[in-house]
N, C-alpha and C positions, 0 to 999 in steps of 0.2 A: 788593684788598689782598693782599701777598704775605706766604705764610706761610712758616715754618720746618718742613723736615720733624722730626716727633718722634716718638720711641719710643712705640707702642700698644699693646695689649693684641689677642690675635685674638681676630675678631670673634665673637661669640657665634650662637646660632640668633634669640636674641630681638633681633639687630640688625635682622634685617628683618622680623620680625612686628610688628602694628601694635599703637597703643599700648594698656597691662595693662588700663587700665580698660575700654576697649573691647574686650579680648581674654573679660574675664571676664564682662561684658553681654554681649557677642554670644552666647558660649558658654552661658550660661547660659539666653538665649532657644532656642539650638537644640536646648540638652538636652532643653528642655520640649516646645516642637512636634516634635522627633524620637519623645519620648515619646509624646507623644498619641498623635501620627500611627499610630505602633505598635502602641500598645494598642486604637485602635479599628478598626484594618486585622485585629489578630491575633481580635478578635470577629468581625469579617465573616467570614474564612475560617474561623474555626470550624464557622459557622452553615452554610457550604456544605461540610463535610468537609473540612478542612483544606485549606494552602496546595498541596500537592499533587494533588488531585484537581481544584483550581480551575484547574491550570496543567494540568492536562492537557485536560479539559473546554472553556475558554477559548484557548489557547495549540496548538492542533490542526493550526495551519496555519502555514510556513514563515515566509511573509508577519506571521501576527499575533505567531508569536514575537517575530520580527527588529524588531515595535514596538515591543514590551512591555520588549526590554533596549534600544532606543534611548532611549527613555522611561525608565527606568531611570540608563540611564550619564548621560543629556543632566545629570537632575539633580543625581547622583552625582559630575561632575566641573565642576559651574559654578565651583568655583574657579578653573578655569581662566581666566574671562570677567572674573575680578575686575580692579578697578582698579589702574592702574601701566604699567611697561614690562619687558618680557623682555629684561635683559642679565645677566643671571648667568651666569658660565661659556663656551660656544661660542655663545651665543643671538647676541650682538651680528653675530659674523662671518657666519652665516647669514642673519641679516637683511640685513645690507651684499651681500653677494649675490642674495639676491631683487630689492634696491632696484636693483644695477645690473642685471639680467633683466627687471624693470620699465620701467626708462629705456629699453633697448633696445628693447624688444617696442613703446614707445608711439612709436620712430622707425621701428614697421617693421622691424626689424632681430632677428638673432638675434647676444647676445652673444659676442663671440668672444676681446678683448679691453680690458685697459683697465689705463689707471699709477695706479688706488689703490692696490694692493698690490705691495709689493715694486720700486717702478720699477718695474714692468709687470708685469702679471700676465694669463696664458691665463684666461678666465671658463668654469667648467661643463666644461669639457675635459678635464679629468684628477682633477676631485675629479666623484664624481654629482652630476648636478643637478637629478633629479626635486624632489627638496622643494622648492629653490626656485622652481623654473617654479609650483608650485603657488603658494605666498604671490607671486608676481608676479602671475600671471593675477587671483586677486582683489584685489589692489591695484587693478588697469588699472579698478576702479571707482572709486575715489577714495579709498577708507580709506588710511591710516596702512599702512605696512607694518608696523611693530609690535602693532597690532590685527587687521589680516591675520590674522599670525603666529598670534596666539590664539583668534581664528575656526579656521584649519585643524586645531591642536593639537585642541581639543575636537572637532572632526568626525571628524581620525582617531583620538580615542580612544573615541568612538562605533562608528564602521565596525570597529574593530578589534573592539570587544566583542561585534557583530554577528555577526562573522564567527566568532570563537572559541563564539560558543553554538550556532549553526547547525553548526557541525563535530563539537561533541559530542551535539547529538541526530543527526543522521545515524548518527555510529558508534554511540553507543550504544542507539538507534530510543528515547530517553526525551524527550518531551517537560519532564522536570522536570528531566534532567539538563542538556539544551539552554541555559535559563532558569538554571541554579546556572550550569551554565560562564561566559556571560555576565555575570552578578552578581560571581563569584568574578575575570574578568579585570578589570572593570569597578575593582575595588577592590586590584588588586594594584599595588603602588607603583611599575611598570616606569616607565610615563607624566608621573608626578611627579616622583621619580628622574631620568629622562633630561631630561625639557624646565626644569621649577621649579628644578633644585638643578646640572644638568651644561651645560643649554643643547642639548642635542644633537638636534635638530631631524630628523636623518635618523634617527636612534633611531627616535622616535617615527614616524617612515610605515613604518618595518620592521616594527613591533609591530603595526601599520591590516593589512600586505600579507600576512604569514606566516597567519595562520591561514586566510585564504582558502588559500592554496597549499596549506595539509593538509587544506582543505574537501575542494579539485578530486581530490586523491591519493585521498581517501575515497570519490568519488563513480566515479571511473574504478575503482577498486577493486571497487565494488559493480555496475559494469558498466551507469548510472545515466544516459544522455544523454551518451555516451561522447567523442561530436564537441565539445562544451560545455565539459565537464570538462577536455580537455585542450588548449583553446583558454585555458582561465582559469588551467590549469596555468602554460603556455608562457609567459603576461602576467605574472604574478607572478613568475615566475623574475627575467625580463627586469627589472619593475620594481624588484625586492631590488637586483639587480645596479645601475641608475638611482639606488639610494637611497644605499649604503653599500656600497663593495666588500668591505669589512673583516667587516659584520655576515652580509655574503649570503654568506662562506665556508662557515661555519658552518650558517647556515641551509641553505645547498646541500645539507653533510653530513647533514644530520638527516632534511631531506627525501627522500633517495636511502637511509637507511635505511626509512626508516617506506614508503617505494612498495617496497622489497625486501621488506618483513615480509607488507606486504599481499598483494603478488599472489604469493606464495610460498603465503600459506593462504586466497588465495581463490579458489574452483575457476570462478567466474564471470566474472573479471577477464579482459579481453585486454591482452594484451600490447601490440599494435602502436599502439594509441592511449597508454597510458604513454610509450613513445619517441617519440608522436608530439609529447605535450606537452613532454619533458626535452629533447629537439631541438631543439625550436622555442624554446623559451627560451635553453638553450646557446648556439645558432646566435645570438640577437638579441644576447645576451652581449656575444658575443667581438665584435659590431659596436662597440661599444663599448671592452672592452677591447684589441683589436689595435690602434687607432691610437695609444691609451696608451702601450702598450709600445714600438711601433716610435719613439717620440717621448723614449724614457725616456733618453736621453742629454741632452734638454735642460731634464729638470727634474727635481722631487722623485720618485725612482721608488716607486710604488706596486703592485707587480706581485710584489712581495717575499711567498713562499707562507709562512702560518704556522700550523701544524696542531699539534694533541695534546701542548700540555704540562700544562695538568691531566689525573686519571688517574681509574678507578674505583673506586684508592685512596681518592682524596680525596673520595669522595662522602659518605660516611658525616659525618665530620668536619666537612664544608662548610656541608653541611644540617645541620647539628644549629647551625653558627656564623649561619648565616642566620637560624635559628629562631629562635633567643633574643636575636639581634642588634637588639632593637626600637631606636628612636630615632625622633623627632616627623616627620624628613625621609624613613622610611621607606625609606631609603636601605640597600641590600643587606640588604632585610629579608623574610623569608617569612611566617613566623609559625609558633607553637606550632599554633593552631588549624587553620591549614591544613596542615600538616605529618599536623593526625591524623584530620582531612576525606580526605586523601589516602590514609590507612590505610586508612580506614576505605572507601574506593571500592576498593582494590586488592583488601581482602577480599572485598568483593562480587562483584569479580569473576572470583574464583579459584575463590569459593563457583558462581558460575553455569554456568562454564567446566567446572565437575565433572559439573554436570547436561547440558550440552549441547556436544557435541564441538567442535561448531562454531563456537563462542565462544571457545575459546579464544586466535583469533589476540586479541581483547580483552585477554586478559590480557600474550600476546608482543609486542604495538603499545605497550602501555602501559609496561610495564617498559621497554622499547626509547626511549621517547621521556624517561624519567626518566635511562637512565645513557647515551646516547648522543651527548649534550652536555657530558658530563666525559671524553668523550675527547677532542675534537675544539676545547674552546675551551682559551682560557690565560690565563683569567681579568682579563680586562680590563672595566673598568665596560661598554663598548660590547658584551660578549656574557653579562655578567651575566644580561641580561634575559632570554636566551632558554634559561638552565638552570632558568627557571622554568617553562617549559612544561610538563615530563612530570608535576610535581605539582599543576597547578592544574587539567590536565586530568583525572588520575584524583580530581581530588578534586570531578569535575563527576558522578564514577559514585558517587557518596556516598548518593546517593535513588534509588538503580537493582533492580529486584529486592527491594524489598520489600513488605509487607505490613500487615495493620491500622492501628495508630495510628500507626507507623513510615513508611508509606508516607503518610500524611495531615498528617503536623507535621513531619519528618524536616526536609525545606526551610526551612520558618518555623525554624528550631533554627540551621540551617547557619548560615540568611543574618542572622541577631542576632548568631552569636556573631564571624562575617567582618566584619560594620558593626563591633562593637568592640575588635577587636584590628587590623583594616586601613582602618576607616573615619578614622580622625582625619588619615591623612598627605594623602586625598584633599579636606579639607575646610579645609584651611589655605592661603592663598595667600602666595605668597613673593615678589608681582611689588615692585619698588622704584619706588615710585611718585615719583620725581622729574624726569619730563618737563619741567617748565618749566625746572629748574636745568639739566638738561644740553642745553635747547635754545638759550640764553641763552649758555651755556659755547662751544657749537660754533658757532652764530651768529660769536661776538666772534673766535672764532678764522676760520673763514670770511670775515669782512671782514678778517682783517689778516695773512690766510696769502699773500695775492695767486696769485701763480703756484708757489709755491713747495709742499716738502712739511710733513710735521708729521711728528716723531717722538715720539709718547705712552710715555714709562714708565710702564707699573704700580708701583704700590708692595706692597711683602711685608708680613706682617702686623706687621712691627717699621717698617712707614713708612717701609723702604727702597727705592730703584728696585731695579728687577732687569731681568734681560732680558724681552724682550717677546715670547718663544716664544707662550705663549697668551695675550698680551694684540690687541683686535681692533680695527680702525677704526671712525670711528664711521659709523652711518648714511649719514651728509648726506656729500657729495662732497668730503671733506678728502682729498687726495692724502695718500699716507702710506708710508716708508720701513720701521715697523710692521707687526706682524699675526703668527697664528700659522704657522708652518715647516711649511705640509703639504702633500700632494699639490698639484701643481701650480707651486709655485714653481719659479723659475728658478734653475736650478743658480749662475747668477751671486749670487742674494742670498747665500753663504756671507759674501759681502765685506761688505755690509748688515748681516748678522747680527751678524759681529765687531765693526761699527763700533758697532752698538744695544748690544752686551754691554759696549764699554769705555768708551763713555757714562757709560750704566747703573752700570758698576764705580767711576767715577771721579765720579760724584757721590754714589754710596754712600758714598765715603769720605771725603766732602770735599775732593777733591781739583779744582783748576781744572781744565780742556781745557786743553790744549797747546793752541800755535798750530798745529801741525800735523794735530791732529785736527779744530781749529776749520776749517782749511784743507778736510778732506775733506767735513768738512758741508757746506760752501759750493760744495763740483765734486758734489755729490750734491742740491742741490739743497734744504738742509734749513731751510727759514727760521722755523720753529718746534720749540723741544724744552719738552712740558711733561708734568709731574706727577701722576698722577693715581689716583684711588680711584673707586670706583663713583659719588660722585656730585660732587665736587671736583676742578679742576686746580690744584695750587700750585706754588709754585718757590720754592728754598733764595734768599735773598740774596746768599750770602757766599763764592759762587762764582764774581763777576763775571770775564772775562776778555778781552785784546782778540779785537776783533770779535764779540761777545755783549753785547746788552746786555737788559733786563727790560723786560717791557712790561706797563706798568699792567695795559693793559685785558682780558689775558687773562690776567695772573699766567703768566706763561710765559719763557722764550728764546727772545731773538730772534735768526738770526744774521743779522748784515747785509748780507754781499754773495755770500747765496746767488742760484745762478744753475743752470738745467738745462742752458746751452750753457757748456760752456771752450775754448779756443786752446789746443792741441798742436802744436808747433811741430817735433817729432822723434819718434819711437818705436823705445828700443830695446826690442827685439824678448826681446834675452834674460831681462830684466826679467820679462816678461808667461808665458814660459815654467816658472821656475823658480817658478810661486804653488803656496803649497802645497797637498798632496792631501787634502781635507775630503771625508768620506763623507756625504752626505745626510742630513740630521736630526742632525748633530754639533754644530751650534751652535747654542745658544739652549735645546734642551732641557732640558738641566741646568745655572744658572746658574753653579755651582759645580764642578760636574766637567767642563765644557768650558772654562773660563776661560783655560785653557795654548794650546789651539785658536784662540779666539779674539784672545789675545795673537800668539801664527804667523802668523797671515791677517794682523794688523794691521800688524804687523811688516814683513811684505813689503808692503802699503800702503803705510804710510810710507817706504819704501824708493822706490818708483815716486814717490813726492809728491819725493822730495830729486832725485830724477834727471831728473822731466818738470817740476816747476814750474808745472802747468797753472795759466791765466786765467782765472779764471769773466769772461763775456761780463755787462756790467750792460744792462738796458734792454731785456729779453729778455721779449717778450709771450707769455702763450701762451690758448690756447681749446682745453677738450673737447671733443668729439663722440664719441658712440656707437661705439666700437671704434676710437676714433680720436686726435689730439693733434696742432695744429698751432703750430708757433713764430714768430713772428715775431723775425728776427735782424738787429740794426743792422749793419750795415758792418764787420767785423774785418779787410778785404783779402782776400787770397788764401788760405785758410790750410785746418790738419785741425780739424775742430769735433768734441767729444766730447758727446753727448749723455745725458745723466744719465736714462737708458732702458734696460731688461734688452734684449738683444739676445734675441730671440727669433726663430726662422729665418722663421718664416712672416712676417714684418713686410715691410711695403713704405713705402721711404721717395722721397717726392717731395720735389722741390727746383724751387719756381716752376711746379709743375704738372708740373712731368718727373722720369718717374722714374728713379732714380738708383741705382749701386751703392753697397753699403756691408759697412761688415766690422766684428766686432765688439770693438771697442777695450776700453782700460784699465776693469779693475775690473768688465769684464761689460757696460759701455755701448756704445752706436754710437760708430762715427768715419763719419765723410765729410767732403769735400773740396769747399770752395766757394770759386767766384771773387768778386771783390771786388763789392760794392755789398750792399743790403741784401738780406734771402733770406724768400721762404714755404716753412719745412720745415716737412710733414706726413708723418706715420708714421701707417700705418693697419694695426690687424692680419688674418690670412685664414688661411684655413685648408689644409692642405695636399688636394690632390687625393684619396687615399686615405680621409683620414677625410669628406668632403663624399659622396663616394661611399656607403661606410659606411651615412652619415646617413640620405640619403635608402634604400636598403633597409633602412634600421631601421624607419624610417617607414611603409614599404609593405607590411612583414609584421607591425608591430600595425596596421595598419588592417585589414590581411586577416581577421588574429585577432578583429576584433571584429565583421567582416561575419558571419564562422562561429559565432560566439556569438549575434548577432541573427538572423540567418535562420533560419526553423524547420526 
């Protein structure tokens, strides 16, 4: 049934929490067994001296720590495991990437490329691809990638809280502080925040990675299994770098403080194993980033340095807006209570630092790790997370240093009163449980997309289209002209971009498609334009126009004689010259404020349409394969065939088995030149010699890195 778009309301928090009556039953059961549980756990450690002396007593070994907060976080974040799907926010595009690192890997293959994004798109090449290699690898069991997804999320916010308790008892040699650090990360909203509410998938393995990386700093500091330390150093660098280039800035900077602070005041420390780890991870780096760079003229450059626009100004102000910022999503939220857990550790350890010289770097590491990350980030949700470090860890020194009944309940006090001001955002799951509707949705589009692509509008919270900057493909193998504008794209979608934005503009207003735009759909390849919200595609009716027409079965736009191949018959040259100059990320990001941009671009499109006339080719077959796309082309004679394909340099195009030149035609697409009769064109992508190179020593120095951490 086709519906009308109409004016909404935005959507509330209790859109996707499940329904009251079940919100106020389930809550109210967990009150009660939360309670019990508490009250007859806070009897037990009484009866053995408090929680404090039971964690030191029991909790003595590296080992049974590391269970006790596994055990801890496993049940502290099973929201995570609840029922639904993870598309909120960047979740969906991350998925669709794992899913095509999945396909690849089960042909044997490593992804290199593929046309669901953008008319082609490089895979894993210029955005990280650690995360997804990981939900690929457990797919290749047979789960769901979307379940995947949510098995890893809870493991790395497991490993993560692992690793953050294990870093704070080493520095601060407490076992009780160890176990709070762990509990304290275990319940800070970064994990929920990034995966439930932003989608941000590499967030979350940054948050699993970093605190080991200030474990290793810790442990090379204290001069500790020195070969180990800066083998786990080097790996962590390397994987930040693998997860998020954007978040491993920042973490670089923090981490190149805090190893400055350490072996400046620690007389034990060598030097030459520090450099040996910040080398070795640097070095794995730049494997990574140098073929980035040398490639950034053909796509979205990511290489762009961004340091120090919040200040230590702003710290005061920040954290006081953080504090009291509460809200149920937990979202840019610290808390009053940890805010004076945090005091209340800094004093302890100013206080101890007085009695013993040599603690003091304790209190220099500490303050250091608090304002260190207001110089260096610029306040983007993606480095939010990590100006939470310097307070969650001194607020792990909060049971350090004390004494009688202080040293005996102090913990049983922390961790009641972090359950209730940080526990509620960990215990609420936000997944939208409508898999059947949207398999049913992309199914019917899947049978009736044929070869063609899909262009999905999001709708704004007034149920308007808008451009499709952060809106993402879905899972299942819909080719798509769609997606978000980021690292990795081909500098050709600017053309894409413009066309998604005047779409976009021209059904916001009710306004038909020209024949002329309808014309570009159709040499682009678009044979569906549909509507959509989180769990609905609809389409206005009263837009009908020639060559579009509605199609029941998916409530969508159909164009009719879309086609990936068109007949170019001439090229002038001056045409393709004079397109205008779009800087990367200008389209699409701001609906609103690029609208003039993407009028420019379109503008000289349709300019090229009135002067080339291209023919979309009808009868035009095509088949995927794994980094690959072959066409099957009926007989046009002799002619230039434009293929509705990003030209991307590494591409190899065959023609009946041979391969063939080709150059990058109108709009960002191929052109080649066929002799008459019918044709097998296959396009397969590769990769340049420099980065294959790269690869393989990337590979060879963490294998090395993890012989030298296993051999004794």
């Amino acid at each position: 049934m086709v519906t009308e778009i109409t004016a909404g309301a935005s959507p509330s928090i209790a859109s996707v929490w499940p329904p009251p009556l079940l919100v106020i039953s389930g809550t109210v059961i967990a009150i009660v067994m939360l309670s019990t549980g508490i009250i007859l756990f806070s009897i037990w450690c009484h009866r053995h001296g408090g929680l404090g002396l039971v964690v030191e007593e029991r909790l003595s070994t590296p080992g049974r720590l590391a269970l006790a907060i596994s055990i801890w976080t496993a049940i502290i974040s099973v929201a995570l495991l609840a029922r639904g799907d993870p598309i909120i926010g960047d979740a969906k595009t991350h998925i669709s990437r794992a899913w095509v690192w999945k396909e690849s890997l089960k042909a044997a293959e490593i992804p290199v490329w593929t046309d669901l994004w953008y008319g082609g798109f490089p895979v894993g090449q210029h955005y990280s691809p650690l995360s997804h290699i990981l939900i690929a690898i457990v797919s290749l069991t047979g789960i769901s990638p979307y379940l995947a997804v949510k098995i890893v999320v809870w493991l790395l916010g497991i490993i993560g809280a692992v690793g953050f308790g294990i870093w704070c008892q080493s520095f601060f040699r407490s076992q009780q502080s160890g176990f709070l650090g762990g509990v304290i990360y275990s319940l800070l909203p970064t994990i929920d925040t990034a995966w439930l509410w932003h989608g941000r998938l590499p967030g979350v393995l940054v948050m699993a990675i970093l605190p080991w990386a200030f474990y290793a700093v810790n442990k090379l500091a204290d001069n500790s299994n020195s070969r180990r330390a800066a083998s786990m150093l080097a790996l962590c660098l390397v994987a930040l770098t693998l997860t998020h280039t954007l978040q491993a800035r920042l973490a670089f900077a923090i981490l190149a403080v805090y190893s400055i602070t350490e072996f400046v005041l620690r007389r034990r420390a060598r030097l030459g194993w520090l450099l040996f780890g910040w080398c070795g991870g640097l070095t794995m780096s730049l494997l990574f980033i140098i073929p980035v760079y040398l490639e950034r003229n053909f796509v979205n450059d990511i290489t762009e340095p961004r340091i120090a626009v919040l200040s230590i100004v702003s710290l005061i102000p920040e954290l006081a807006r953080l504090a009291i910022h509460w809200n149920p999503r937990g979202d840019w939220y610290v808390g009053l209570l940890l805010i004076f857990l945090s005091a209340l550790g800094l004093r302890n350890i100013f206080c101890y630092a007085r009695r013993r010289d040599r603690s003091i770097r304790h209190a220099i590491s500490s303050i250091g790790l608090i304002v260190t990350p207001w110089i260096f980030a610029y306040g983007h949700p993606r480095e939010v997370e990590i100006l939470y470090y310097g307070v969650a860890f001194t607020a792990s020194a909060s049971v350090v240093h004390l004494k009688g009944w202080r040293r005996s309940h102090m913990m049983l006090v922390a961790i009641l009163l972090l359950l209730m001001d940080l526990g509620p955002a960990n215990l609420i799951s936000t997944y939208v449980a409508r898999r059947d509707d949207k398999k049913i949705i992309y199914s019917n589009i899947e049978s009736c997309i044929g070869s063609g692509r899909f262009l999905e509008l999001p709708l704004d919270y007034e149920g308007m289209p808008k451009s499709s900057y952060w809106h993402f493909v879905p899972m299942r193998s819909v080719a798509s002209v769609g997606g978000p504008f980021i690292q990795g794209a081909p500098k050709s979608f600017v053309y894409r971009a413009a066309l998604i934005d005047t779409v976009a503009s021209a059904l916001a207003n009710r306004i038909s498609l020209s024949p002329r735009l309808v014309k570009i759909l159709e040499i682009e390849n678009v044979k569906i334009i549909g509507l959509s919200n989180t769990t609905t595609i609809t389409a206005p009716s009263s837009q009908m126009t020639a060559g579009i027409t509605l199609d029941s079965c998916v409530t969508a736009w159909r164009i009719q004689e879309a086609s990936p191949v068109s007949v170019i018959d001439s090229l002038p040259v001056y045409l393709i010259k004079e397109a205008p100059k779009v800087k990367m990320g200008g389209i699409g990001k701001d609906n609103l404020n690029n609208r003039s941009v993407s009028r420019n671009v379109i503008e000289y499109v349709f300019s090229w349409m009135d002067s080339m006339d291209p023919t979309p080719v009808a009868d035009v077959r095509l088949n995927r394969r794994p980094n690959a796309v072959d066409y099957i082309v009926p007989d046009v004679g002799g002619r230039k065939l434009r293929i509705a394909l990003a030209a991307y340099p590494t591409l190899k195009v065959y023609i009946d088995g041979c391969a063939t030149e080709w150059r990058e035609g109108p709009l960002g697409g191929i052109l080649i030149d066929v002799n008459p009769g019918s044709h097998k064109i296959s396009i397969e992508g590769g990769m340049e010699k420099t980065r294959i190179v790269m690869i393989i020593l990337l590979v060879l120095l963490v294998a090395g890195l993890f012989v030298l951490i296993i051999v004794p």
